[in-house]
N, CA, C and O atoms as a CHARMM CRD file, in Angstrom:
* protein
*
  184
    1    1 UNK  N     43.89700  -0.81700  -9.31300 PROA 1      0.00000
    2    1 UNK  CA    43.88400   0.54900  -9.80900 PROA 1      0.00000
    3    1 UNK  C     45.11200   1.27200  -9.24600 PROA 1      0.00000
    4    1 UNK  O     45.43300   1.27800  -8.05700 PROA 1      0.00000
    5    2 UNK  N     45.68300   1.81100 -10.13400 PROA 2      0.00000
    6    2 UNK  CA    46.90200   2.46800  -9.85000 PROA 2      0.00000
    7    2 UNK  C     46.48200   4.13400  -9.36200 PROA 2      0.00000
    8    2 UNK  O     46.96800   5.15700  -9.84500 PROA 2      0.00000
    9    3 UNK  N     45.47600   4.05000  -8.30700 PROA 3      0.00000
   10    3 UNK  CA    44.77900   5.26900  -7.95700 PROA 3      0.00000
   11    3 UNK  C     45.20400   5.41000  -6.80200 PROA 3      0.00000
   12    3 UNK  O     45.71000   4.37900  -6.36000 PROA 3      0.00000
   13    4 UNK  N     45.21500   6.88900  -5.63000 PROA 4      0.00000
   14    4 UNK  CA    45.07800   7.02200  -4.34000 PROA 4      0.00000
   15    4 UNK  C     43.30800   6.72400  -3.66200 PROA 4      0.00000
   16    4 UNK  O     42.32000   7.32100  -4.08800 PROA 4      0.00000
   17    5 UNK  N     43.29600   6.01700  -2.91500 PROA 5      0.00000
   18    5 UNK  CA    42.05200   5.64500  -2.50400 PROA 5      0.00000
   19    5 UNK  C     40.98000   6.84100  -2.04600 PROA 5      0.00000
   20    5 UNK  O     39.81200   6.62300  -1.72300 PROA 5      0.00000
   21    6 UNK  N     41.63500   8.17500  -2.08600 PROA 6      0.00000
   22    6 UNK  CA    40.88100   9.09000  -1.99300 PROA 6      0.00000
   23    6 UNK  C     40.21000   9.19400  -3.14700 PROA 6      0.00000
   24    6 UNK  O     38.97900   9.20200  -3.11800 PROA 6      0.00000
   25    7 UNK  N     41.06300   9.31200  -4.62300 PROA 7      0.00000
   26    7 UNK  CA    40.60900   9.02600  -5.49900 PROA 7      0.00000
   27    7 UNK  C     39.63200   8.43000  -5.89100 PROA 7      0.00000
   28    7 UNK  O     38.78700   9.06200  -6.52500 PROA 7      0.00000
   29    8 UNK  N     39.46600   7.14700  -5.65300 PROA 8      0.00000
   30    8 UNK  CA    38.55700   6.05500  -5.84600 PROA 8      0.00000
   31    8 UNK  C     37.37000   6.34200  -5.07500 PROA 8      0.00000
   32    8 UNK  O     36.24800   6.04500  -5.48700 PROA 8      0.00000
   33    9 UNK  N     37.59400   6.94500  -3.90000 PROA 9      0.00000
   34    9 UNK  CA    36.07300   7.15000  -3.23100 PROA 9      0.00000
   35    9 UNK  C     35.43900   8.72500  -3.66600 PROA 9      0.00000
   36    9 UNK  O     34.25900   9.07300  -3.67200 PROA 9      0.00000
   37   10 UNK  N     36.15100   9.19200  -3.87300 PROA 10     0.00000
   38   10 UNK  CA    35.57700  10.29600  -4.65800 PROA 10     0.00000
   39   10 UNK  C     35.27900  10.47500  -5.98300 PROA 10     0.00000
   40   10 UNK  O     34.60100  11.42700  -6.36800 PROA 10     0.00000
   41   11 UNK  N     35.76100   9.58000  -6.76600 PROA 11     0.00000
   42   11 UNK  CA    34.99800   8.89800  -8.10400 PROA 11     0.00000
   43   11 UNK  C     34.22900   8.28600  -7.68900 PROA 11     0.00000
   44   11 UNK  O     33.33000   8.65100  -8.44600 PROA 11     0.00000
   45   12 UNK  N     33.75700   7.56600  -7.03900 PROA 12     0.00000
   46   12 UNK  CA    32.54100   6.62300  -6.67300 PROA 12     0.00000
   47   12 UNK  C     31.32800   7.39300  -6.08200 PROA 12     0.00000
   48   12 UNK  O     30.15200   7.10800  -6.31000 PROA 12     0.00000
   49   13 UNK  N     31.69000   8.22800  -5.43200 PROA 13     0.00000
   50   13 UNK  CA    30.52200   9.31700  -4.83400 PROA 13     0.00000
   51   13 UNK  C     29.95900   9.91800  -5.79300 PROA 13     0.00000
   52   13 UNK  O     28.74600  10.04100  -5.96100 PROA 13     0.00000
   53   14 UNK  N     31.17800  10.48500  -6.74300 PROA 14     0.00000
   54   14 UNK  CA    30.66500  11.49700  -8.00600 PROA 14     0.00000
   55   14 UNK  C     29.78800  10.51200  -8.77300 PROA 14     0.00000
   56   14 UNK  O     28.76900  10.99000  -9.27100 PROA 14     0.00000
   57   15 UNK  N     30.03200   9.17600  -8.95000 PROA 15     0.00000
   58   15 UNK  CA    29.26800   8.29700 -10.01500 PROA 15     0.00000
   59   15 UNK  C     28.10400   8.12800  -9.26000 PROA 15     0.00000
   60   15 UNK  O     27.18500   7.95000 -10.06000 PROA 15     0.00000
   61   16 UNK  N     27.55400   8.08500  -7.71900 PROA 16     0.00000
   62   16 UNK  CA    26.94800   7.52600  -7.39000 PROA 16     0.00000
   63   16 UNK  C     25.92700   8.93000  -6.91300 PROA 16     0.00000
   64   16 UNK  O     24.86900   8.74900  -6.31100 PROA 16     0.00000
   65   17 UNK  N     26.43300  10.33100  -7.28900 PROA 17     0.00000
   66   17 UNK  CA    25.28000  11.30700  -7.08900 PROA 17     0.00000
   67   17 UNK  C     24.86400  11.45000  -8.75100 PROA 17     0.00000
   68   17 UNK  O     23.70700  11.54700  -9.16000 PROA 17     0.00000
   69   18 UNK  N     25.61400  11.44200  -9.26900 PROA 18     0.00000
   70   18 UNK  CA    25.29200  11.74100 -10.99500 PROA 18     0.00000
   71   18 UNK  C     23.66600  10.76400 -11.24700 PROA 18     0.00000
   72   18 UNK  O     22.62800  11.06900 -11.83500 PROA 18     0.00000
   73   19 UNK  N     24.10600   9.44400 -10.44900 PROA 19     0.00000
   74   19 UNK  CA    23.13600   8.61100 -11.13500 PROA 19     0.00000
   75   19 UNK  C     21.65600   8.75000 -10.52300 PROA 19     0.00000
   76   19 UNK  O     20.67300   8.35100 -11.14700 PROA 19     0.00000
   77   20 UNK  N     21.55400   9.47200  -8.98700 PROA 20     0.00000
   78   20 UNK  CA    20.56200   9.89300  -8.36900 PROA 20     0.00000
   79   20 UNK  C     20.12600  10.65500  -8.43000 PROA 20     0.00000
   80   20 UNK  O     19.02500  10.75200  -7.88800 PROA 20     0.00000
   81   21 UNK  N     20.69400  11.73900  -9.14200 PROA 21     0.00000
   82   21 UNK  CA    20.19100  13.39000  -9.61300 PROA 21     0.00000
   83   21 UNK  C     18.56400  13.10200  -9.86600 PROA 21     0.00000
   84   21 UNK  O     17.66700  13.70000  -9.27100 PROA 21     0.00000
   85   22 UNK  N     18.43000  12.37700 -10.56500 PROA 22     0.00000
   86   22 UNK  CA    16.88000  12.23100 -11.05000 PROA 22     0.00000
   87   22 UNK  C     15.76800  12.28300 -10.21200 PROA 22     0.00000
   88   22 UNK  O     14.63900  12.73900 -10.39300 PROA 22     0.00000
   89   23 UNK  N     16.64400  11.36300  -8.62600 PROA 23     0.00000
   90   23 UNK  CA    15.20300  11.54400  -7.66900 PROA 23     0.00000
   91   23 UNK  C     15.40300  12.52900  -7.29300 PROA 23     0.00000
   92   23 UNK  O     14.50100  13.34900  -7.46700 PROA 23     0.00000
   93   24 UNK  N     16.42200  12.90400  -6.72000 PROA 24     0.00000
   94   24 UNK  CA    16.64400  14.81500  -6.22900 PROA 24     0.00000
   95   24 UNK  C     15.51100  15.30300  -7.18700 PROA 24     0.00000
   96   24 UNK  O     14.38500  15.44300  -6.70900 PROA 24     0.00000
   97   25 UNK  N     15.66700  15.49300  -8.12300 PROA 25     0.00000
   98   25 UNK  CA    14.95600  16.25000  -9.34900 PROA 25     0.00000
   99   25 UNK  C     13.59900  16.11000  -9.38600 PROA 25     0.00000
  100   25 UNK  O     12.82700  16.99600  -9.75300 PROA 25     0.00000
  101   26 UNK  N     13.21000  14.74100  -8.92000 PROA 26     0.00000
  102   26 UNK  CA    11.52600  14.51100  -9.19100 PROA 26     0.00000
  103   26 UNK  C     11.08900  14.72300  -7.28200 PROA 26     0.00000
  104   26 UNK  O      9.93000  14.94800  -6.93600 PROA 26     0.00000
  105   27 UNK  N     11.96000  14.62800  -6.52100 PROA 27     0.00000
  106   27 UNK  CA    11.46600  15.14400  -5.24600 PROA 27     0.00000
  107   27 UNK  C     10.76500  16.68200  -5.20400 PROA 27     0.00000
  108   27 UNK  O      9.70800  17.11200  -4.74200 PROA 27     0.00000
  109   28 UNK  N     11.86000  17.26500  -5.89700 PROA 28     0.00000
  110   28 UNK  CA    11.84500  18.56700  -5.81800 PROA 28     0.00000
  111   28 UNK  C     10.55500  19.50800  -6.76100 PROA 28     0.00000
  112   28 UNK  O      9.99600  20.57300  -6.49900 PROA 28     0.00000
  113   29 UNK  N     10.41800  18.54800  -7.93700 PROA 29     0.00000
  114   29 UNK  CA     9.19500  18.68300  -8.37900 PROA 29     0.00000
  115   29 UNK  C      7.99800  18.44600  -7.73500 PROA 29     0.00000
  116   29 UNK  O      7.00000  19.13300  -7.51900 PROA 29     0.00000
  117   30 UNK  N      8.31800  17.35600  -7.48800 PROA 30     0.00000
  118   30 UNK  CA     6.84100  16.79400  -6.38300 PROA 30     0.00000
  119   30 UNK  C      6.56200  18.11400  -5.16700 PROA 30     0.00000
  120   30 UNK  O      5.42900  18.44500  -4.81600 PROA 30     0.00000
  121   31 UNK  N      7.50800  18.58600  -4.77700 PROA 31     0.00000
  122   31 UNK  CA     7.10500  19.17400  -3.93000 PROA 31     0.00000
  123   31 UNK  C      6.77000  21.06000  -4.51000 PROA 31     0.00000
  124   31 UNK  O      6.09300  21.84800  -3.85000 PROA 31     0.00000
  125   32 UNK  N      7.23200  21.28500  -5.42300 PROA 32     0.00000
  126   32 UNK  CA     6.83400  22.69900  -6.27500 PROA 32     0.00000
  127   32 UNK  C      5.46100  22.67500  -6.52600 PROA 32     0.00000
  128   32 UNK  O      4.69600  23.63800  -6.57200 PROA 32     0.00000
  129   33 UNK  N      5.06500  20.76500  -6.78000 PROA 33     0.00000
  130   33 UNK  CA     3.57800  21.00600  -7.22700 PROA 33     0.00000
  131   33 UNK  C      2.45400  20.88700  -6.08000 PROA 33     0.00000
  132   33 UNK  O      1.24000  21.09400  -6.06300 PROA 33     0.00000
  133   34 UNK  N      3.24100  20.53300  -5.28900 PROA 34     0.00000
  134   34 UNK  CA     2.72900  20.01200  -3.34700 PROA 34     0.00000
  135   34 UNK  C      1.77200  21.77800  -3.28700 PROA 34     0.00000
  136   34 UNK  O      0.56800  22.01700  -3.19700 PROA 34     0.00000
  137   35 UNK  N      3.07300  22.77700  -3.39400 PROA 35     0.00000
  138   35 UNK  CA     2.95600  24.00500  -3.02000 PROA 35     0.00000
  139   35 UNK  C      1.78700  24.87300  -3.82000 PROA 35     0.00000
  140   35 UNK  O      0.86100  25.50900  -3.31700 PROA 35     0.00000
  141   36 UNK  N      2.15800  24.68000  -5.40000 PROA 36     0.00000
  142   36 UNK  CA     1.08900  24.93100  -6.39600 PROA 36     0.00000
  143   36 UNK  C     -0.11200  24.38800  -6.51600 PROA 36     0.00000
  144   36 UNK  O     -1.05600  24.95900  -7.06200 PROA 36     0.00000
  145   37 UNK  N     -0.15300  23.30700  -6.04000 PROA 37     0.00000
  146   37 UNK  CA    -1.69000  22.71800  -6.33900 PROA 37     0.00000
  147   37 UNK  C     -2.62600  22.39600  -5.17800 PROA 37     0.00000
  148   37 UNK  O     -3.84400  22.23900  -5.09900 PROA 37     0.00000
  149   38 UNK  N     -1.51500  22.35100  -4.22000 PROA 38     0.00000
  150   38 UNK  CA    -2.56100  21.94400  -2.63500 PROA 38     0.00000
  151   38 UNK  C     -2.61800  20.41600  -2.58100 PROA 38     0.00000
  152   38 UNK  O     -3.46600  19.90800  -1.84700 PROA 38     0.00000
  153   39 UNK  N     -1.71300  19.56100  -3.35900 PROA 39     0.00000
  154   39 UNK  CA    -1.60100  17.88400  -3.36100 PROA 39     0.00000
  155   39 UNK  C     -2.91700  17.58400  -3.98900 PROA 39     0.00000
  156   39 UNK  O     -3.82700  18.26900  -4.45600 PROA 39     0.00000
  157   40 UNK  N     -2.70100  16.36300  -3.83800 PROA 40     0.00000
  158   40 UNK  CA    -3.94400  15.25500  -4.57300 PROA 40     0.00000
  159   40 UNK  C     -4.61800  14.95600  -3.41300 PROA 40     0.00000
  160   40 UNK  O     -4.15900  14.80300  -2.28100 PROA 40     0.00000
  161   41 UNK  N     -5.98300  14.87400  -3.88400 PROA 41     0.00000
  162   41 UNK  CA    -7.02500  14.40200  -2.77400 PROA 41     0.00000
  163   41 UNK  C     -6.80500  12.95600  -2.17600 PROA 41     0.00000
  164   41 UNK  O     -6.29000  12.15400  -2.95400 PROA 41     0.00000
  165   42 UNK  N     -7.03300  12.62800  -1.25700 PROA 42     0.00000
  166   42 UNK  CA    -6.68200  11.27200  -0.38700 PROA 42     0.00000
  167   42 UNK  C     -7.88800  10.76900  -0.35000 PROA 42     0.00000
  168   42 UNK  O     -8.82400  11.52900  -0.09900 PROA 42     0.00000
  169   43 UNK  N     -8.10400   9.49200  -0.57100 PROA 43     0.00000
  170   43 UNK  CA    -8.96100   8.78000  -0.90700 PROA 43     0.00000
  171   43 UNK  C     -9.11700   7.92800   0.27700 PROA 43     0.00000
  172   43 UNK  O     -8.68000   6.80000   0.05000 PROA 43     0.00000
  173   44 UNK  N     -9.64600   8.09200   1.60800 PROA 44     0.00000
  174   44 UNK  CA   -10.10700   7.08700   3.08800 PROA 44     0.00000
  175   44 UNK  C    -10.57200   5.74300   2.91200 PROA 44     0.00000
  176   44 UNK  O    -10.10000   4.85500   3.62200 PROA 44     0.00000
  177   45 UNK  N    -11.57600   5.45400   1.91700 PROA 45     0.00000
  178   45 UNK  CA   -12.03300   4.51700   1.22100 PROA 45     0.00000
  179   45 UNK  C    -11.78200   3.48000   0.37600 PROA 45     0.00000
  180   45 UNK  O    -12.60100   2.76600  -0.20200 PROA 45     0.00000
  181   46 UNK  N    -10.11800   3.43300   0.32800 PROA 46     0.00000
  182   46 UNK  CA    -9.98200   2.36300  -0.46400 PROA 46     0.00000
  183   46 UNK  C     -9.38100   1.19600  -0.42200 PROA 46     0.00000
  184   46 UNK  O     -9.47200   0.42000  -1.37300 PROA 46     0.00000
């Protein structure tokens, strides 16, 4: 690659948060509904 290696690692970071956005996204849900609903009951028994 006819790139500066700063380059290259900062394209690679950018490719490599783009593609994780999703768990960011479903963490962050999970936890809006943590707050709203009081979680799911835990089951000792199984």
């Amino acid at each position: 690659m006819d790139r500066p290696k700063n380059w290259v690692i900062e394209d690679a970071l950018k490719q490599y948060l783009s593609e994780q956005a999703w768990q960011i996204e479903g963490i962050k849900q999970a936890q809006t509904s943590l707050k709203e609903n009081g979680g799911i009951e835990f089951d000792r028994n199984f």
